[in-house]
C-alpha positions in Angstrom: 122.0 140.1 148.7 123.2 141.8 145.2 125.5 143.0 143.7 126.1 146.9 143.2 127.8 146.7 139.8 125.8 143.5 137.8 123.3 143.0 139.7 123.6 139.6 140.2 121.7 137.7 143.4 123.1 134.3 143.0 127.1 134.3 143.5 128.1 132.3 147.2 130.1 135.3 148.3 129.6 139.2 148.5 132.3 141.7 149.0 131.7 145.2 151.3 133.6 148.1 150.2 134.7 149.2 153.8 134.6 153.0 152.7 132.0 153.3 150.6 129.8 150.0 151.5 129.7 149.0 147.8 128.5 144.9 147.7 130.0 143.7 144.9 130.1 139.4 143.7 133.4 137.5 143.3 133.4 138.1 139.5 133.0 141.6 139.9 135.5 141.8 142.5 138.6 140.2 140.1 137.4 142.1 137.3 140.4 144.2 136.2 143.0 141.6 137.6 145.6 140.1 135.7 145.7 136.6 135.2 148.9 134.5 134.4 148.3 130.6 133.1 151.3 128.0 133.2 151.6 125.1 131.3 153.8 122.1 132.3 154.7 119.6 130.3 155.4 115.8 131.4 156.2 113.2 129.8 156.0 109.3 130.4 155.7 110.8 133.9 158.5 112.6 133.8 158.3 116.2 134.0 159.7 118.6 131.6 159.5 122.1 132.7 156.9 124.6 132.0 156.2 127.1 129.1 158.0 129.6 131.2 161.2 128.4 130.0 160.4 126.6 126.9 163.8 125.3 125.9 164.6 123.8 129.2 161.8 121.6 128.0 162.7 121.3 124.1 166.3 120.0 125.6 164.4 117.6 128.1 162.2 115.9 125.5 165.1 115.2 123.1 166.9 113.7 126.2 163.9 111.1 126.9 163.3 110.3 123.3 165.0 109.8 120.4 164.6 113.1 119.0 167.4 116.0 118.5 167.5 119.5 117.2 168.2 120.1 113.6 170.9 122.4 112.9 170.2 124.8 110.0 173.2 124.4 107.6 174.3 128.0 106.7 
């Protein structure tokens, strides 16, 4: 089998248009999706939060360690 838009032989799975009977590969079938990547942080096994909510996490590693936020004196 190949695919209609790269060309490619070798990918595990094929997709059928069901209208137009286009074969297309995985990587041809996400093409144009949006892709969204989380990071969590942990520490000492203890988890922080993720990067969706940053200061959730700034506040938890100042509450495991010994660290604290430095007010800018105005």
């Amino acid at each position: 089998m190949k695919c209609d838009r790269c060309e490619s032989d070798y990918a595990e799975e094929y997709f059928k248009d069901k209208y137009t009977n286009e074969i297309v590969c995985l990587d041809c079938l996400l093409d144009g999706c949006e892709t969204s990547t989380t990071t969590h942080y942990m520490l000492d096994g203890n988890y922080l939060g993720s990067d969706d909510d940053i200061n959730e996490v700034i506040e938890n590693i100042c509450d495991y360690t010994s660290f604290e936020k430095v007010e800018e004196e105005i």
